[in-house]
PyMOL CGO cylinders between C-alpha atoms (Angstrom):
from pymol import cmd
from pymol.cgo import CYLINDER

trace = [
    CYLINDER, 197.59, 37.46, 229.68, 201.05, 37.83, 228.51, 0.3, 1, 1, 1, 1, 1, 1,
    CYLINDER, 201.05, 37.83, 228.51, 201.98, 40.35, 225.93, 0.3, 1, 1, 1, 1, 1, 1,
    CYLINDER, 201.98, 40.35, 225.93, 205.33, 41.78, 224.49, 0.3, 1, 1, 1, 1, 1, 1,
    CYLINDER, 205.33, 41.78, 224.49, 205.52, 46.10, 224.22, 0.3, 1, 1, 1, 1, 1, 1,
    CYLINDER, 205.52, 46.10, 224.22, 208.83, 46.92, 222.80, 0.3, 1, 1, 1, 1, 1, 1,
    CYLINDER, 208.83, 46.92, 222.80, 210.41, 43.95, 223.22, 0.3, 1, 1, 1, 1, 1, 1,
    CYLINDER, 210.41, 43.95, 223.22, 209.55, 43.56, 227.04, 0.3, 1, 1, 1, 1, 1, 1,
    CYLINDER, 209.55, 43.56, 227.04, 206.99, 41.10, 228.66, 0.3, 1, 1, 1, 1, 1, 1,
    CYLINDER, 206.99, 41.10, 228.66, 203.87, 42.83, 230.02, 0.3, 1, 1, 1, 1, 1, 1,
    CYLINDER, 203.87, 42.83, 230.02, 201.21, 41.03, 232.16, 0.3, 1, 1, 1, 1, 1, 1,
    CYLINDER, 201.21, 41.03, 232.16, 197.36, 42.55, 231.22, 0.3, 1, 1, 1, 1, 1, 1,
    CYLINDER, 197.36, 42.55, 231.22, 193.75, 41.73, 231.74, 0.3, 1, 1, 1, 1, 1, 1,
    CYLINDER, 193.75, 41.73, 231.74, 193.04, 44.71, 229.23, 0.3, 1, 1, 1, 1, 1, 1,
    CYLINDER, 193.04, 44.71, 229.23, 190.75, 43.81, 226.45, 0.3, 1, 1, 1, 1, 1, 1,
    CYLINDER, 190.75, 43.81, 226.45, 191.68, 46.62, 223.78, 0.3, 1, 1, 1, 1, 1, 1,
    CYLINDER, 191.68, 46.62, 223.78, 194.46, 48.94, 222.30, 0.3, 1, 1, 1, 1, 1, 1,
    CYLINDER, 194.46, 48.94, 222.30, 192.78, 52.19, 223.90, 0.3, 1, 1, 1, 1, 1, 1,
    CYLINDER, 192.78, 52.19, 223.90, 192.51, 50.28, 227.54, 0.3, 1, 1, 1, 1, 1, 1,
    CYLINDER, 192.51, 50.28, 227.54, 195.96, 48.87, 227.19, 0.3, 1, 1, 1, 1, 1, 1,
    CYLINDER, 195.96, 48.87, 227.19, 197.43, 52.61, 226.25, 0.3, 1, 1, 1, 1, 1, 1,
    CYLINDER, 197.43, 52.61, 226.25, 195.26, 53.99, 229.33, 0.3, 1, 1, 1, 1, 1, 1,
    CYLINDER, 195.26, 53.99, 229.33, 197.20, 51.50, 231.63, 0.3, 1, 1, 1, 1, 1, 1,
    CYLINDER, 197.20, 51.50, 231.63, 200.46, 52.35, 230.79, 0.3, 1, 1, 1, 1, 1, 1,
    CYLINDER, 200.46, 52.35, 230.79, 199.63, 56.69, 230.93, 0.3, 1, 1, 1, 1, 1, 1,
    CYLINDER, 199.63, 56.69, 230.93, 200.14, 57.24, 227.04, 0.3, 1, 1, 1, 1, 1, 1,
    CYLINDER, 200.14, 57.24, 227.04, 198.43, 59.27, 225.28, 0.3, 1, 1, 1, 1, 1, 1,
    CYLINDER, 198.43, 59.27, 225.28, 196.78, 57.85, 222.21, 0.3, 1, 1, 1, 1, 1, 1,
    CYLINDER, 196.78, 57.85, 222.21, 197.17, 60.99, 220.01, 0.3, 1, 1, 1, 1, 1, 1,
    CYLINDER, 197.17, 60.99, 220.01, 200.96, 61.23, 220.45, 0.3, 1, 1, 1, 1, 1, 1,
    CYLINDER, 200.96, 61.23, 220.45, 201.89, 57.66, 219.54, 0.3, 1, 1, 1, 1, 1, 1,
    CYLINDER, 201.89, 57.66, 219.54, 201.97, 55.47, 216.96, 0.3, 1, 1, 1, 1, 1, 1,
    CYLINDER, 201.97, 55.47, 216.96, 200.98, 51.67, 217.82, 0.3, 1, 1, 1, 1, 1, 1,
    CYLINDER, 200.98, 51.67, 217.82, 201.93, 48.00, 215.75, 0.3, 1, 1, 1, 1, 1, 1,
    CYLINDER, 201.93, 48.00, 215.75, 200.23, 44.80, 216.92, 0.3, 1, 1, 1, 1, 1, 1,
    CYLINDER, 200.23, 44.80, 216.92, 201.95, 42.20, 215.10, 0.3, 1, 1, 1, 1, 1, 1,
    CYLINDER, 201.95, 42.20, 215.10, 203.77, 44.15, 212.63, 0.3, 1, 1, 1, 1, 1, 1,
    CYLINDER, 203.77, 44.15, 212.63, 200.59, 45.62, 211.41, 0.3, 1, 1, 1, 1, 1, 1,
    CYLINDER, 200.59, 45.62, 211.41, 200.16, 49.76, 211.98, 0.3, 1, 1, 1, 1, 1, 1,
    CYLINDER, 200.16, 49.76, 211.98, 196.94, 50.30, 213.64, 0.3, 1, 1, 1, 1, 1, 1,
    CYLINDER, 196.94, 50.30, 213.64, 194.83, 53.50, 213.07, 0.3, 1, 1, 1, 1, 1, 1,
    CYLINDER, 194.83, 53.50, 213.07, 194.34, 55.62, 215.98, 0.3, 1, 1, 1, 1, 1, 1,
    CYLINDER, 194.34, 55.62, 215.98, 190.24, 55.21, 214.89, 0.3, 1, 1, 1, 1, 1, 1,
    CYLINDER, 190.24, 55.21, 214.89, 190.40, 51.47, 215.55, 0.3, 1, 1, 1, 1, 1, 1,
    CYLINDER, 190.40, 51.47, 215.55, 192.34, 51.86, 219.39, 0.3, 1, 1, 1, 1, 1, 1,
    CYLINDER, 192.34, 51.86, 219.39, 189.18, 51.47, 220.73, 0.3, 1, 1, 1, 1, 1, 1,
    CYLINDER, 189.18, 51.47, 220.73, 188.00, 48.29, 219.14, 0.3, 1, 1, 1, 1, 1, 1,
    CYLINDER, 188.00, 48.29, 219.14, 191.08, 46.63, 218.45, 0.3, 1, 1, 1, 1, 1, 1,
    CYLINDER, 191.08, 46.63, 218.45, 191.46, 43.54, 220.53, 0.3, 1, 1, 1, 1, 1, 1,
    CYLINDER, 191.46, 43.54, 220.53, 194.43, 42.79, 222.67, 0.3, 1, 1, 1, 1, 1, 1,
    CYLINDER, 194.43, 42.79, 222.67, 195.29, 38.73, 222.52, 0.3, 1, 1, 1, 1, 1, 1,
    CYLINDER, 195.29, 38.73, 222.52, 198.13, 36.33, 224.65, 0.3, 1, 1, 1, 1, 1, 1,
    CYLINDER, 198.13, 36.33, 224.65, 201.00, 36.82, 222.93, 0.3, 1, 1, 1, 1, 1, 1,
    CYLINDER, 201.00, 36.82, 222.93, 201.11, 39.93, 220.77, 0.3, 1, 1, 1, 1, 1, 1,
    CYLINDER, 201.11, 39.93, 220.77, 203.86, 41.51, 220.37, 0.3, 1, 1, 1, 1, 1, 1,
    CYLINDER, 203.86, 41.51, 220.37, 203.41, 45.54, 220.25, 0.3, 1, 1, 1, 1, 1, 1,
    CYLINDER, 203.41, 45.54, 220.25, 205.56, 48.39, 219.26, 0.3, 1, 1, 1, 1, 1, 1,
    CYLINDER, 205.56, 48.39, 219.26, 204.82, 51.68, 220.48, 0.3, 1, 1, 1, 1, 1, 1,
    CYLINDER, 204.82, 51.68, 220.48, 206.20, 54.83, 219.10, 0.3, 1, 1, 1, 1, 1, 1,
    CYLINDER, 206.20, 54.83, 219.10, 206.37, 58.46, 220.33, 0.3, 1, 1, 1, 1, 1, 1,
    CYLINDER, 206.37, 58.46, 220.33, 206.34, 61.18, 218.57, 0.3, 1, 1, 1, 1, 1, 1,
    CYLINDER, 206.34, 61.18, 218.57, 208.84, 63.75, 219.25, 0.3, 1, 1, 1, 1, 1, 1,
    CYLINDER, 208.84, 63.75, 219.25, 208.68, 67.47, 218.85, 0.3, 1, 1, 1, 1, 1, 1,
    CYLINDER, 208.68, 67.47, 218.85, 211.63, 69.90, 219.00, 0.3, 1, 1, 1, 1, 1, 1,
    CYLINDER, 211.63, 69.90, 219.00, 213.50, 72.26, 216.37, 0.3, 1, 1, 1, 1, 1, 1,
]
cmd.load_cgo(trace, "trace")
């Protein structure tokens, strides 16, 4: 299927948030994710279902001092 992450298209046969993170090498504790404008919890990556189309915005998080 055909999905947007930060603005560029991504071909996937991933199923959920936590598969489609694993894919790419993120790690799920240092990001925030939006499917569709909507902020999903890092509790629901593993259940939240990835579908043609969706356009996701992935944050990092950023240390430094």
């Amino acid at each position: 299927m055909k999905i947007k992450i930060n603005g560029e298209e991504l071909r996937t046969d991933r199923r959920v948030l936590s598969e489609l993170l694993e894919e790419l090498n993120i790690q799920p504790g240092r990001v925030a994710v939006e499917v569709n404008l909507k902020i999903i919890r890092k509790a629901d990556y593993d259940t939240h279902p990835i579908m043609e189309g969706d356009n996701i915005e992935i944050v990092n998080f950023v240390g430094g001092g």
